[in-house]
Each structure stands twice: as C-alpha cells, then as structure tokens.
N, C-alpha and C positions, 0 to 999 in steps of 0.2 A: 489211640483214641485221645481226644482232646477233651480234656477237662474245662468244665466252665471257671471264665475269668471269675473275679471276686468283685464284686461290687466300687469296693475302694481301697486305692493304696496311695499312704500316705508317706513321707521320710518325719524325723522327729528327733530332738537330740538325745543321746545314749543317755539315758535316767538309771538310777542306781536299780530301782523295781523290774527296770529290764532285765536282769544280770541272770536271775533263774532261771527264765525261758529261752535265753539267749547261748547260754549253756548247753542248756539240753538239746537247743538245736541243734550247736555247732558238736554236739557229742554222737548224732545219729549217724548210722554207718556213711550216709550216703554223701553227709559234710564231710565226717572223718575222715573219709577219704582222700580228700584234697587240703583238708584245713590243718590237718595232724591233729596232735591230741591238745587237750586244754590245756593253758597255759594255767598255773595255780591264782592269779590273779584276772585271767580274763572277765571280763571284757576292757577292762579296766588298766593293762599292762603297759600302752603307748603314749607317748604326747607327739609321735610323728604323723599319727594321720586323725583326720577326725573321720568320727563314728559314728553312722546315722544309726537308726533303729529302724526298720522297716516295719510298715504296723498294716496288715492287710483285715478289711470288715473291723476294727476294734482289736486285732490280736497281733501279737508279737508275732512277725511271720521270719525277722531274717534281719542280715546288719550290713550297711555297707559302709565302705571306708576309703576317704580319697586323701591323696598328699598330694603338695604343690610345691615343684620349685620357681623359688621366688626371682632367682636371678633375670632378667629380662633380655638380657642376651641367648638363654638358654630355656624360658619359660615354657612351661609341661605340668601336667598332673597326670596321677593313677588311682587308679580305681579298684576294690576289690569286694565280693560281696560273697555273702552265703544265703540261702532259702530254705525254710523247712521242708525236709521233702517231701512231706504229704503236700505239698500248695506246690510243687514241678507243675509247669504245664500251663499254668494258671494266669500267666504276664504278668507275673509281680515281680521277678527280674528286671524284664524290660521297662515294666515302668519307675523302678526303681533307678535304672540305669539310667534312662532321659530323662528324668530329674534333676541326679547329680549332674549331668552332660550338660542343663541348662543352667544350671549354677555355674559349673566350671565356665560356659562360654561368658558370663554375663561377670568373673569375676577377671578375663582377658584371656583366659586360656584356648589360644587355637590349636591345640593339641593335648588328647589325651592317650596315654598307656595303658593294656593289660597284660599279663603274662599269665595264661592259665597252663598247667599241665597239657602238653601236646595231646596225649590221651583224655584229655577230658572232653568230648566229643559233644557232650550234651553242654558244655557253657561255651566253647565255642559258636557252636549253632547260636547263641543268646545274645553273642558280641556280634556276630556276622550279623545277626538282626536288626540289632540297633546301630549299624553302620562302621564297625572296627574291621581291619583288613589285615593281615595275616604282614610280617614284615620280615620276620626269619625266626628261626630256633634259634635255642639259647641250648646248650647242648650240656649235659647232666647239671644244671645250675640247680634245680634244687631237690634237697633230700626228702628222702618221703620218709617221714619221721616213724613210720610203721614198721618199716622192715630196713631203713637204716641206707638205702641204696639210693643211685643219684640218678633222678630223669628229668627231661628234656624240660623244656616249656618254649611255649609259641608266644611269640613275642608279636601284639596287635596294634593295634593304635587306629583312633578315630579323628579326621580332620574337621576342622569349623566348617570347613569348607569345600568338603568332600576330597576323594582321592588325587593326588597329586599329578 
C-alpha cells in the first residue's frame, strides 16, 4: 500500500537543534540497520561530506550527505541518506535525492556515486527511481557493525546524462 506523499520537503543546513531528532531517527531499527549504531558525536563527527537535514511538513524527517572530489581529472560525488521510517513510502527520499542531484549537477558533477548494502532492497528501488544503475558489487567492503561480519554493497552511479 502506498502511503500519501507529504505536502513538502525541503533540504536545510545540519543545525545543532537538529541533533536530537536526527539521532533518534538514525537509532530506529529500520536505519540501524544499515547506518550501524551512533557514533557518540553524531551528527556532527565529519568535515568530509556535508549534511543536509531533510525537513518533511515542518519536521525533521531524515539527513543526507554528499562528498565531492575535487580533482577535475577525476571529478565525482556521493551521496548518502537515511529517512524516518514512519515517512518510507512517502517520496521524501526521492525528493530529497533530486535536489541533491541538482546541486551536484549545477556545481559540475557529471557523475554521481551510491553504494548501498546489496541486500538493501528497498533503497535500491529509490536509486533505480531517481536514475542510479547498478555498476558491480563491492564484495564484503563493509561491516555491519551489528554482528561484526563483512557484506557486499552494490555499487550505483547516476549520469548527467543518462546511461552510458
């Protein structure tokens, strides 16, 4: 069953007032499970990628996070996000996702990256949506910080310009 969208989603810069709901989101089982556990400083622990805030109707719904490389020979960004999971369903991913997409193309990037968990079935779907295509696995690359063992991730990527 499909949930109705949400009126508005907006991106916004990571504000320290964010940090509580952003927590608890990223501590629900259903983030947990891909995101591991909190870091004792998140949201706040990086200066390698920046950090939107996802804000769906007025509420903290979810945080995305992109990094660029700058080199021009080699130029790329990635992207990475999490949603509360009561608002699954809802296209605040997606629109969250073509936002950043349109920032990154508008700042030169004909190319962006995602790597989600191969088993993550349901943000796959979300990348294939907004136009990311499957490029290979990455085979035990990373650990699931839950139980300590190493799985796959699918390694995506979206062109300016569509597929190659």
């Amino acid at each position: 069953m499909t949930r109705p969208r949400l009126a508005s989603v907006e991106l916004r810069a990571l504000e320290t007032r964010d940090a509580p709901a952003l927590r608890a989101i990223r501590d629900q089982p259903a983030v947990l499970a891909w995101w591991g556990p909190l870091e004792p400083d998140f949201p706040f622990e990086t200066d390698e990628e920046e950090r939107l805030t996802i804000v769906a109707d007025d509420r903290v719904a979810g945080m995305i996070q992109f990094g660029e490389e700058p080199d021009p020979d080699y130029r790329y960004a990635t992207i990475d996000l999490f949603v509360d999971a009561d608002l699954h369903g809802r296209g605040i991913g997606t629109a969250a996702i073509e936002a950043v997409l349109r920032e990154l193309r508008r700042r030169g990037h004909h190319r962006v990256t995602i790597d989600p968990a191969a088993d993550n079935a349901r943000a796959i779907r979300l990348y294939e949506r907004v136009g990311f295509r499957p490029v290979g696995v990455l085979h035990r690359s990373e650990r699931d910080r839950s139980t300590g063992l190493w799985r796959d991730q699918l390694l995506m990527e979206w062109l300016a310009d569509g597929p190659a």
